[in-house]
N, C-alpha and C positions, 0 to 999 in steps of 0.2 A: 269284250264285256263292258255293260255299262258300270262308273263307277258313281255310287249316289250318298255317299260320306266320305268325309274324310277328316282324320284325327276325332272320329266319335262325332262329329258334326254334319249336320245333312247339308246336301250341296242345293243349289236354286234347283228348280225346273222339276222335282221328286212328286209332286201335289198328288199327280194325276196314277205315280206307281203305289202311294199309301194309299189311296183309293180303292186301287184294285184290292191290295192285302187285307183291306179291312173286310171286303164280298169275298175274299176266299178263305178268311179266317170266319167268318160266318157260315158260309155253304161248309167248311168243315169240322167245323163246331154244330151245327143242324137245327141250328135256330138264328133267328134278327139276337144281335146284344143292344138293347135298350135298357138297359135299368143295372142298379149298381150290384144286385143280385146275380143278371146275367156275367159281370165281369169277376165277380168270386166264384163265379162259377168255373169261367174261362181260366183264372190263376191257380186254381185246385187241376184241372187240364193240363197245362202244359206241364205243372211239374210232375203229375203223375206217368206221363208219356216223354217227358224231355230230362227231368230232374233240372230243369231249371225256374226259378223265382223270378216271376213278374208281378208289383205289385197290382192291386185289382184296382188302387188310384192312377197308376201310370195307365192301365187300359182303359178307365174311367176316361180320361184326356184323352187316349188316340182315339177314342170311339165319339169324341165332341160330349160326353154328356158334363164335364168337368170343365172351368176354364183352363189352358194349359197349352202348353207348346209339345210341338212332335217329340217322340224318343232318343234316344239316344242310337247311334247306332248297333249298339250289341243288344239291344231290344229288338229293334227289328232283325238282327240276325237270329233271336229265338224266335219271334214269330213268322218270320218265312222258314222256320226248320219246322213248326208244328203246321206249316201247309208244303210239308215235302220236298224246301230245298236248301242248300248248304248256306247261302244267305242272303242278305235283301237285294244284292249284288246280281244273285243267278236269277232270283223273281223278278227285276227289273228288266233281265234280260228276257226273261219270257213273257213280260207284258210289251214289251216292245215288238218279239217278235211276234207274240200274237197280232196284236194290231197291225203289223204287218200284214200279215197272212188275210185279215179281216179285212182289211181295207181294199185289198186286191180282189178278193172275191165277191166285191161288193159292188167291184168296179168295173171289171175286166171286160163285161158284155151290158155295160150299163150305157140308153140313151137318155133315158129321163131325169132332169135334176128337178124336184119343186123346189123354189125357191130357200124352204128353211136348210134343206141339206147343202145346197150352192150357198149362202151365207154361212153352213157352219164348216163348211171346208175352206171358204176363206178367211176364216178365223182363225181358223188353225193355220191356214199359211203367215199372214200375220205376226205370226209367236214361232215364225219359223219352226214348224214341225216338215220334217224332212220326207214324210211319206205322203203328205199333203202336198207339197211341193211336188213331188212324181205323179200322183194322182192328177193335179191340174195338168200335168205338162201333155199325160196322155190326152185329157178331155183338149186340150188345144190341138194335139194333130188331130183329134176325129173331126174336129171342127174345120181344122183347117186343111186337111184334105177331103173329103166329104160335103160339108157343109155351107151354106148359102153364106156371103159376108156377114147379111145382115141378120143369121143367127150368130154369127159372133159377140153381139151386142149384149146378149144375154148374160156372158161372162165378164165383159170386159166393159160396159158401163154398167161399174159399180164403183160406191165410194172408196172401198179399200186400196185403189189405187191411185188416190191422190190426194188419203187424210194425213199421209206424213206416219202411217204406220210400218211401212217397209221400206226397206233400203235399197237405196241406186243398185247395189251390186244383184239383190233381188229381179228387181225388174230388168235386169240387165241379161241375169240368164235366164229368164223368164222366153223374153224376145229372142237375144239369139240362140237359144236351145232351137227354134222354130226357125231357124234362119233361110234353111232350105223351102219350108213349107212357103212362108212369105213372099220370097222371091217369086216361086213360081205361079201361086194365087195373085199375087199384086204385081203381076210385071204387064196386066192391062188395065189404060188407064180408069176405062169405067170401074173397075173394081176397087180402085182406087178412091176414086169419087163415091163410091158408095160406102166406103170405109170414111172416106172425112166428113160425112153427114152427120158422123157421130163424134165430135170434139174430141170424149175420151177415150172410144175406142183408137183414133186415130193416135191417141198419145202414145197408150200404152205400148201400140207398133210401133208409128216410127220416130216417135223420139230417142227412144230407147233402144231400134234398131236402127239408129243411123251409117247406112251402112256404105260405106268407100266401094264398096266393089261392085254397087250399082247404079253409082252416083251416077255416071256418064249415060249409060242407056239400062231400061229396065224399072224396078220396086222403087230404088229411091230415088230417081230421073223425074218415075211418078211422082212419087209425093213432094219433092219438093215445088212440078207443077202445079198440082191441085193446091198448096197452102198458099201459092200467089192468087187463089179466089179469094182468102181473106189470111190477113196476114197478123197474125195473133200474139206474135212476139217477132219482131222487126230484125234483132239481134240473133235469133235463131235462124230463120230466112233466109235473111241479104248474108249471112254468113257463111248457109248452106250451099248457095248460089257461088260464089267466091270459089270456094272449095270447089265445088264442080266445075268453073271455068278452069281454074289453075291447072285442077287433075287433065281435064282436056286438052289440056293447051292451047284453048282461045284466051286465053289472057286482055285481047279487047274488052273482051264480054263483063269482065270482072270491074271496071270503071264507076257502072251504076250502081251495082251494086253495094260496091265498098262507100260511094259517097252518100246514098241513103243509111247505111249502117250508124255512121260515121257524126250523119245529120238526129238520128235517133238518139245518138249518144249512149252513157250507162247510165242506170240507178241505183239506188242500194237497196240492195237484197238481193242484185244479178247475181245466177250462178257465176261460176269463176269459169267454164268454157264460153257463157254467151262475152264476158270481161275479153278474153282471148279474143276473141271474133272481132271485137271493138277493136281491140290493137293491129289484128289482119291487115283492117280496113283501112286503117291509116299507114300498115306499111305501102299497101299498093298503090296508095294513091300520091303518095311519096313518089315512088317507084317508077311508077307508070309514066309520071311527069318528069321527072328529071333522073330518074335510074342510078339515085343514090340511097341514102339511108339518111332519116332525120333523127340529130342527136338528142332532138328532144323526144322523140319517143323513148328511147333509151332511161330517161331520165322519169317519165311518166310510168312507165313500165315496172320500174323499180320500186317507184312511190306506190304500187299497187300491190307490190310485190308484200311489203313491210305492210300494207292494211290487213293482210288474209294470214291466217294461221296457215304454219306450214305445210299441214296437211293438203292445202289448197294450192299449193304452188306448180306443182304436176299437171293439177286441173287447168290452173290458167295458161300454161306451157303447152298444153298437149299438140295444140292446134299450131299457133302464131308459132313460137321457136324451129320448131322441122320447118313451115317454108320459107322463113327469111335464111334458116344456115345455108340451104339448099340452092338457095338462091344466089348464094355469094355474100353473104353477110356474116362473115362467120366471127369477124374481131366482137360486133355488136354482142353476139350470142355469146362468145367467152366471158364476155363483162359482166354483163347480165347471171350466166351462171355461176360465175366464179367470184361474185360479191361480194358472199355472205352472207345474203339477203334469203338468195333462193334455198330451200334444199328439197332434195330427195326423198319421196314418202318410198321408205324401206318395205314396207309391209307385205308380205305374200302374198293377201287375197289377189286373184284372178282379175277382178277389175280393176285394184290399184294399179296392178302390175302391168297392166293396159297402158297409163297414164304415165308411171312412171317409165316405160321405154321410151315412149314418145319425146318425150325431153330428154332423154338419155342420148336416143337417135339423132338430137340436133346437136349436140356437145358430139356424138361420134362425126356427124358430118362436120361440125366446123373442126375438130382436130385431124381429120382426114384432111381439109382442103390447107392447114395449116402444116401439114405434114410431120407430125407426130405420133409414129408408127405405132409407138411403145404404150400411149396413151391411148390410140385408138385399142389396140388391140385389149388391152383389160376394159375399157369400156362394153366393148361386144362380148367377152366374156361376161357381163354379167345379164345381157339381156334373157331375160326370160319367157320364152320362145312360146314354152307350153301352156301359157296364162293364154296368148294373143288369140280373142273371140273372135267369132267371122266378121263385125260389124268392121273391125280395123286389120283383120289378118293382112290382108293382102297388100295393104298401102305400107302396113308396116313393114313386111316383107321389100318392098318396092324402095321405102329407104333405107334399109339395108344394105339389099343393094349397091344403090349410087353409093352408100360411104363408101364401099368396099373397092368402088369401080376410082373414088377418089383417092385411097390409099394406095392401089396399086393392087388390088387383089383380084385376080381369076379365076371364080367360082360359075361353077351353074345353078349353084343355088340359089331359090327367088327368081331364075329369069323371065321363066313366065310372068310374075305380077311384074315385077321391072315394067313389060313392055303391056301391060294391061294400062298403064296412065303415061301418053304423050306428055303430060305435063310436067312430068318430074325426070321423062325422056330428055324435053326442051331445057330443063333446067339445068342438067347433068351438061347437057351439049354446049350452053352457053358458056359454062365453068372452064371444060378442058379445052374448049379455044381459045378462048383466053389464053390460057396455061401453055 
C-alpha cells in the first residue's frame, strides 16, 4: 500500500492522487464544485452521510478557489471515505492501480506514437514514474526486435536523454534491460553504422551499454570500430580500445592506444571512469616498457583521489584498480585503497553496487595475491552478486575468479566467463609463475 502522509503531513509526489480525489468527489457529489455555494453544499454532505465536519473553507482550498495549502491528512481520510474507501491511503492505491491497468491497455497492441503522446511518456519517465519506465521498455523490444534501426531514432533522438534530467542508473537499465535485444540486432557491423549516423541514438546504446562480454567479437567490437570514424571523446575510445586489447590478450595492440589517451590528457568536468581511463593509460605504458610500476602514478592517483567526492571514488576505481591488482601490482593497489583517501560507496542501488564490486575485486585480488585468506574471504562475502548487470556480469564474474584461483580456491563457479577473456587468462598465468 502506498503511503502518502505521514504524522498528518502529505508526503512529495501526492499532486497527481489529490487530482484524481477532487473528479471523484465531483462525479460523486453530481455536479463541477466551482463556487463557495458548491462547497457548503459539499460540507452539509459529508456530515450528513459521514457524521464528519469539513469546513466549506478547508474545501474552498482543496478545490483551488481559496489561496491555501493541501489538507491535513484526516481530511483527506474523510474525503476518500465519502468516495467509498477506508482512506487516502487505499484511494491512492486505486489510482495507482488504475493507471496501471490504463496504461497497459493503452499500450499492449499499440504501434502508433504521434509525437505529443511519445513526449508525454517521456516526461513522465523523467520524474521517474515507474509504469512509464515499463511501458518504454516494452516500446524498445518491439523496436528492437521488429523494427528497422533507423526507426529507433524516433525514440531515442530526443532531448530527454541528454538535458541532465535522468540519472546514470536510469539509462543504465534502460540499455541493459535490452541487452539481449542489442547484441543480436548490432552484432553486424552495418547496423551498427546506421545506428552511429545518429550521435544520440548511438549514445543512449552504447555508452551506456558498454558492454565486457562483447568487447572481443560482436555489438561492442562493433561499436567501438564505427566511433574510430570519428572519435568524439578520445578518453572514452582509446580507453575502450585498451580494455578490449587486455581482455584479448593482445596486449601489443594496447600501446597506441594508451599513448593517445594519455597525449589527450584530462579536463575538468571529465567523468570519474573517462579520469580512470587516463590512469589505465599511463599504467601500460609504464608497464609495457619496463614492466614495472611508476610511483608517481600512485601519487597522482591519490591527488585525484582527494579532488572527487567520495561518491566518486568507485567510479574512478572501477576500471584502472582490477587491472593493475591483476596484473601483479597489488602492494600499489593496498596503498592506494587503504589511505584514507579512498572509500567505499555503500549504497544498494544496482548500479552503485556495480562500481563498488569492481574496486572491491581489486582489494580481493591484491589480498589474494598477498595471501590473506581471512581478509579475502570477508571481502567476497560482501560482493553483491545480484546487482551485476550484463554490461559488466561476466568480466566481473571472470575476476572473481582469478581471485579465488589466487587464494587457493577450487570452484566451478564463473568458469566459463573465466575463460571467455584470454587476457585476464594471461594475467592469472603470468602471476602463478612467478609464484
Amino acid at each position: 500500500m502506498y503511503r502518502t502522509y505521514v504524522c498528518g503531513m502529505l508526503a512529495k509526489g501526492t499532486e497527481v492522487n489529490l487530482d484524481a480525489l477532487r473528479l471523484e468527489i465531483q462525479r460523486r457529489f453530481g455536479r463541477p464544485i466551482r463556487t463557495k455555494t458548491d462547497c457548503q453544499h459539499l460540507e452539509e454532505r459529508l456530515y450528513e452521510e459521514l457524521g464528519s465536519m469539513v469546513s466549506y473553507n478547508t474545501l474552498r482550498r482543496f478545490f483551488g478557489l481559496i489561496p491555501g495549502g493541501n489538507p491535513r491528512g484526516a481530511v483527506l481520510d474523510i474525503l476518500s471515505s465519502y468516495c467509498g474507501f477506508a482512506t487516502f491511503s487505499d484511494f491512492t492505491f486505486d489510482v495507482h492501480r488504475f493507471q496501471f491497468y490504463y496504461d497497459w491497455t493503452q499500450t499492449i497492441d499499440r504501434d502508433h506514437w504521434p509525437e505529443q503522446d511519445r513526449d508525454a511518456l517521456l516526461a513522465r519517465i523523467a520524474k521517474e514514474d515507474f509504469n512509464a519506465q515499463t511501458i518504454f521498455l516494452w516500446v524498445l523490444f518491439k523496436l528492437t526486435t521488429q523494427a528497422p534501426v533507423t526507426d529507433w531514432f524516433y525514440w531515442l533522438d530526443h532531448p530527454v536523454w541528454d538535458d541532465g534530467e535522468l540519472t546514470k542508473a536510469q539509462l543504465v537499465f534502460f540499455s541493459n534491460s535490452m541487452a539481449d535485444e542489442f547484441r543480436t540486432r548490432l552484432a553486424h557491423k552495418n547496423e551498427m553504422e546506421t545506428l552511429f549516423s545518429n550521435p544520440r541514438a548511438f549514445r543512449f546504446i552504447c555508452h551506456f551499454f558498454a558492454d565486457y562480454e562483447t568487447i572481443q567479437h560482436g555489438y561492442m567490437a562493433n561499436a567501438i570500430d564505427v566511433m574510430a570514424q570519428r572519435i568524439d571523446v578520445p578518453l572514452y575510445y582509446h580507453g575502450l580500445r585498451i580494455m578490449q586489447h587486455f581482455l584479448s590478450g593482445n596486449w601489443d595492440a594496447i600501446k597506441p592506444h594508451a599513448f593517445a589517451a594519455v597525449q589527450h590528457g584530462t579536463h575538468d568536468g571529465d567523468y570519474p571512469i573517462l579520469l580512470g581511463r587516463y590512469f589505465c593509460a599511463r599504467f601500460w605504458i609504464h608497464y609495457l616498457d619496463f614492466g614495472t610500476w611508476d610511483p608517481q602514478l600512485t601519487r597522482d592517483y591519490l591527488d585525484c583521489v582527494q579532488r572527487l567526492g567520495p561518491h566518486f571514488h568507485c567510479l574512478l576505481g572501477m576500471e584502472f584498480l582490477p587491472v593493475v591488482s591483476i596484473m601483479g601490482f597489488h602492494a600499489p593497489v593496498l596503498q592506494i585503497m587503504k589511505s584514507g583517501a579512498f572509500e567505499f560507496d555503500h549504497r544498494s542501488t544496482w548500479s552503485a553496487a556495480v562500481d563498488s564490486d569492481l574496486s572491491r575485486l581489486a582489494l580481493m585480488l591484491a589480498e589474494a595475491q598477498q595471501g590473506n585468506v581471512q581478509v579475502y574471504l570477508g571481502l567476497r562475502s560482501q560482493l553483491q552478486t545480484d546487482f551485476w548487470y550484463k554490461a559488466y556480469r561476466r568480466y566481473l564474474q571472470a575476476l572473481c575468479y582469478a581471485s579465488d584461483l589466487f587464494v587457493g580456491i577450487q570452484s566451478s563457479e564463473y568458469t566459463e566467463s573465466y575463460h571467455h577473456f584470454p587476457g585476464i587468462q594471461k594475467a592469472v598465468s603470468l602471476r602463478t609463475n612467478k609464484q
